[in-house]
VEXROBA-795983 format. One record per residue (C-alpha): x, y, z; residue in one letter. Coordinates in steps of 0.25 Angstrom, whole numbers, plus 5000, padded with zeros to 4 digits. Layout:
BEGIN
XYZA;...
This chain:
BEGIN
501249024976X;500048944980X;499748814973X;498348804967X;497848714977X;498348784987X;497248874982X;495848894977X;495748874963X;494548884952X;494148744949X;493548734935X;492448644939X;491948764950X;491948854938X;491148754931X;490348744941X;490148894942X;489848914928X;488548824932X;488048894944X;488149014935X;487148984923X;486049054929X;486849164931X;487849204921X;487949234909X;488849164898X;489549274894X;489949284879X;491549264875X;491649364861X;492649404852X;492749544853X;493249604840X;493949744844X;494749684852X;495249554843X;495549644834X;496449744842X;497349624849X;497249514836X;496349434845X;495249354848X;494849444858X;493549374866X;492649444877X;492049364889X;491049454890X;490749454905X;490049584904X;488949514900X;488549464912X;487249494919X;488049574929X;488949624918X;490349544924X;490649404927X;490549414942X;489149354944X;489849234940X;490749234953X;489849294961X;488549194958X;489549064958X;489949114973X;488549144978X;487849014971X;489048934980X;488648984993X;487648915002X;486148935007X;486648995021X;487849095013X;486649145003X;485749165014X;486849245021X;487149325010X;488149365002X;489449515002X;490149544991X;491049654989X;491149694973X;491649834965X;490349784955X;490249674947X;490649554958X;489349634965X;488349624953X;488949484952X;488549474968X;487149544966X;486649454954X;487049324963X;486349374975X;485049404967X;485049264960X;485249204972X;484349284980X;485449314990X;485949454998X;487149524995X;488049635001X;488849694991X;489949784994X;490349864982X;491649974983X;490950124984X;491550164969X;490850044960X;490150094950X;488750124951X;488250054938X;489049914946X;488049944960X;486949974951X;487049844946X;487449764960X;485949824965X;485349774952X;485749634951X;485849614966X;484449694968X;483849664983X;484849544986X;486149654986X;486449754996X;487649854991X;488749914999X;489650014993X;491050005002X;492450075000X;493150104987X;493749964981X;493449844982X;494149804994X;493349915002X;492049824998X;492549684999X;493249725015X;491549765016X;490849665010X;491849555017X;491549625031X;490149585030X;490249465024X;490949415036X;490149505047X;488849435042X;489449315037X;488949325023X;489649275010X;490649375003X;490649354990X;492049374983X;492149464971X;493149364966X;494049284975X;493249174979X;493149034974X;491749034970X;491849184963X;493149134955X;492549014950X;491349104944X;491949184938X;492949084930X;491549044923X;491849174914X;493049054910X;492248934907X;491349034898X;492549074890X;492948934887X;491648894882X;491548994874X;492848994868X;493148874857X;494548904858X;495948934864X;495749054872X;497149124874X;497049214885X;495849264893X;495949404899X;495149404911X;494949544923X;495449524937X;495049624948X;494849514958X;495349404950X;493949304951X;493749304937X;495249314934X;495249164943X;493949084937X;494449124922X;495949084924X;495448954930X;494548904920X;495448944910X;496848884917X;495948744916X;495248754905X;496048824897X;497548844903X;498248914889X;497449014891X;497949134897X;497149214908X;497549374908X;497149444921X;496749584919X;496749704930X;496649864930X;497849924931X;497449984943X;496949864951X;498049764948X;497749674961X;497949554953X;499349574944X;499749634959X;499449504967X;499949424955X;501349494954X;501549494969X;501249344970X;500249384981X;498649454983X;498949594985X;498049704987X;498249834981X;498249954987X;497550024978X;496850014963X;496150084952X;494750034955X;494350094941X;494149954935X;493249924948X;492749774942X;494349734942X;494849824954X;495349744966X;496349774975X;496749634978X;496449504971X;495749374978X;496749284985X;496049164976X;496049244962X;497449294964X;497849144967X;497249104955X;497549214943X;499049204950X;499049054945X;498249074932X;498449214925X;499249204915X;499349364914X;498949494924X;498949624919X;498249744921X;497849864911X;497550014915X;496150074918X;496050164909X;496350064898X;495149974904X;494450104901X;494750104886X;494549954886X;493049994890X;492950104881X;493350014869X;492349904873X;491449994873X;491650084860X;492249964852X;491249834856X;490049884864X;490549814877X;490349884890X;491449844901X;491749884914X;493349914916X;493649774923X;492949724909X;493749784899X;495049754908X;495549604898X;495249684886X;496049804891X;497249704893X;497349634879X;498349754874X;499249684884X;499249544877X;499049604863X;500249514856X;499949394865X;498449384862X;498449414848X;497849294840X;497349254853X;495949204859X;495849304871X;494749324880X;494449444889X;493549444899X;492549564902X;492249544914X;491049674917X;490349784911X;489749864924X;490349984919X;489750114925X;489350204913X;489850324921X;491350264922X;491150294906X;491850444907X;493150384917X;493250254908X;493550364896X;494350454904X;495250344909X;495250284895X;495950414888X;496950444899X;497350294898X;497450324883X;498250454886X;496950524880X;496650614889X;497450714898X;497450814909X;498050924913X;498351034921X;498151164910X;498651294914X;497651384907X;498351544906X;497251634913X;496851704901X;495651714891X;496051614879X;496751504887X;495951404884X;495551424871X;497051414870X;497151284877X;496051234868X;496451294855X;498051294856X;498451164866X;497451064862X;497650974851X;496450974842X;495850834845X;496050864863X;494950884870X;494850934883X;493950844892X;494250894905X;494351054909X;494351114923X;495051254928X;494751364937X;495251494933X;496051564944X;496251714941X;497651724948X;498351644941X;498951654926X;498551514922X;497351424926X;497451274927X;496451184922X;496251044923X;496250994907X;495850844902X;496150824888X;495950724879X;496950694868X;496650614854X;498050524857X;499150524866X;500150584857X;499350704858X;499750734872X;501050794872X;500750884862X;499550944872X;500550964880X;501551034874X;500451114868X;500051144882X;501451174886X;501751244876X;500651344881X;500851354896X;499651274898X;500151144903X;500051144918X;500150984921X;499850844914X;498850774925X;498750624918X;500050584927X;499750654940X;498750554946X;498450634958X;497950744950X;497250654938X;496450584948X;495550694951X;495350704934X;495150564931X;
């Protein structure tokens, strides 16, 4: 295991010095005591409110506090960046303050609403370049012509100057605080904001106990940490694209390894409930990598009861047309909705006995495709149903049994349930 000073390490007079370049910049984001959830976990439950930010994330703070370090001759070159959205608002905003051109390579699949905003905050000062699926695709891109034309790459998050930027979100925290906070629960995609936060607190406050949070389908972090190494993974679920890498910085990895006190990770489709209960419940519009700390307390539910916790939501560039898969994913994470092969006898009446017979009185059926096929004796169709609670499951399906119209449960056979979900 390295030594610290073998390493980089976040110094807390940098992150001082970082909160001072960005006072023209950033916004003081407000820590508040969120109600719902200090009652549901017997809690002082306290939001750093990061979606609050004139980008809506705390990446301008990394982002400005790299760009204002370069010099004259690395601003007038330019500056790359590779970004799946809020690093590149983050990037845009700085290039525009400081009157400054930027490349910014995005992966193909970000949401519009986050390249809508890129254009917007960067205006003439950005040029966009949409490349390959993940993240990686755009970061091999944008680090290609970075070197070829000897611009500046600007790191999403592992880089000295980024790291200590973000750990601002830390100092904020402190100040605003009176008291003994207990644990700080904080997202980690790349692990820059994971680094600054733990550092500030690990000095200015060591009891405090720093919770990394990751998506379930991304874990690059908990990967690297229970390996004792930076791996990349193969493959992820880049549905929480704010928090979706495939492998960790070398410095972040260095650093959570030495100051976490807990990784964990929490499914997608229970983000996606976390969004929908912010939203019903308090009014507060989050991306999927901002509900990912609340979306963890359940796992420290005894641990934190009584405690002063803070949670930090990190963005809320959420694209209003993800609304319909949040839901989706939210119910089948909840067992609440399921799909199935139905085996419809081809005959006048069938339906209506489907409807009338099989279903319970409070299903609903939400999806519905068949084609009928006049040489056979039963049709299949493609149903989606919605149940009022998991216990009403078995009893559809017996019901369906019982009628001969069951043909197969779809929710476990991934490679037929991707092309419905």
């Amino acid at each position: 295991m390295e030594l610290r000073t073998q390493t980089y390490y976040p110094k807390l007079t940098d992150i001082q010095e970082a909160a001072t370049t960005l006072k023209e910049v950033v916004t003081v984001t407000p820590l508040l005591s969120n109600y719902t959830y200090s009652k549901k976990y017997q809690a002082n439950i306290l939001l750093k409110r990061e979606d609050l930010q004139q980008v809506r994330s705390y990446k301008i703070r990394g982002a400005y506090n790299k760009i204002s370090s370069l010099s004259a001759e690395e601003l007038a070159n330019g500056i790359v960046c590779a970004s799946a959205g809020n690093h590149a608002q983050g990037v845009a905003l700085a290039c525009s303050k400081k009157q400054i051109f930027g490349t910014i390579f995005m992966p193909a699949p970000t949401p519009k609403q986050k390249v809508e905003q890129v254009k917007m905050f960067g205006g003439k000062y950005v040029d966009i370049q949409l490349t390959g699926d993940t993240f990686d695709d755009a970061y091999n891109a944008a680090k290609y012509v970075a070197d070829s034309l000897g611009k500046t790459f600007v790191h999403p998050f592992d880089d000295a100057k980024i790291i200590e930027g973000q750990g601002t979100v830390a100092l904020e925290i402190i100040e605003q605080f009176n008291d003994a906070i207990d644990y700080v629960f904080v997202p980690v995609g790349g692990g820059g904001l994971a680094s600054g936060v733990s550092a500030v607190f690990k000095t200015l406050s060591p009891n405090t106990k720093i919770i990394g949070v990751e998506p379930e389908g991304a874990p690059s972090m908990k990967t690297a940490l229970a390996h004792n190494k930076n791996i990349k993974l193969e493959a992820i679920d880049k549905f929480v694209d704010g928090a979706a890498v495939q492998q960790v910085g070398d410095l972040t990895y260095k650093i959570c390894r030495e100051n976490l006190d807990g990784m964990v990770t929490v499914p997608e489709g229970k983000v996606c409930q976390t969004i929908l209960d912010m939203y019903n419940k308090d009014a507060i519009v989050v991306e999927p990598a901002g509900a990912l700390t609340l979306s963890a307390l359940d796992l420290y539910g005894d641990e934190i009861k009584g405690k002063n916790v803070v949670c930090v939501v990190s963005g809320s560039n959420n694209d209003i047309t993800r609304t319909e898969e949040i839901k989706e994913r939210a119910l089948l994470f909840n067992g609440l909705k399921h799909y199935f092969i139905v085996r419809f006898p081809q005959r006048a009446g069938a339906l209506k006995e489907f409807v009338m017979d099989v279903l319970g009185k409070n299903d609903d059926i939400t999806f519905f495709e068949y084609s009928k096929k006049t040489n056979r004796e039963n049709g299949p169709a493609v149903v989606g149903v919605e149940i009022e609670k998991n216990e009403d499951l078995l009893p559809l399906i017996t019901r369906m049994k019982e009628r001969n119209f069951f043909g197969e449960y779809l929710n476990d056979k991934p490679n037929l349930f991707e092309f419905l979900v």
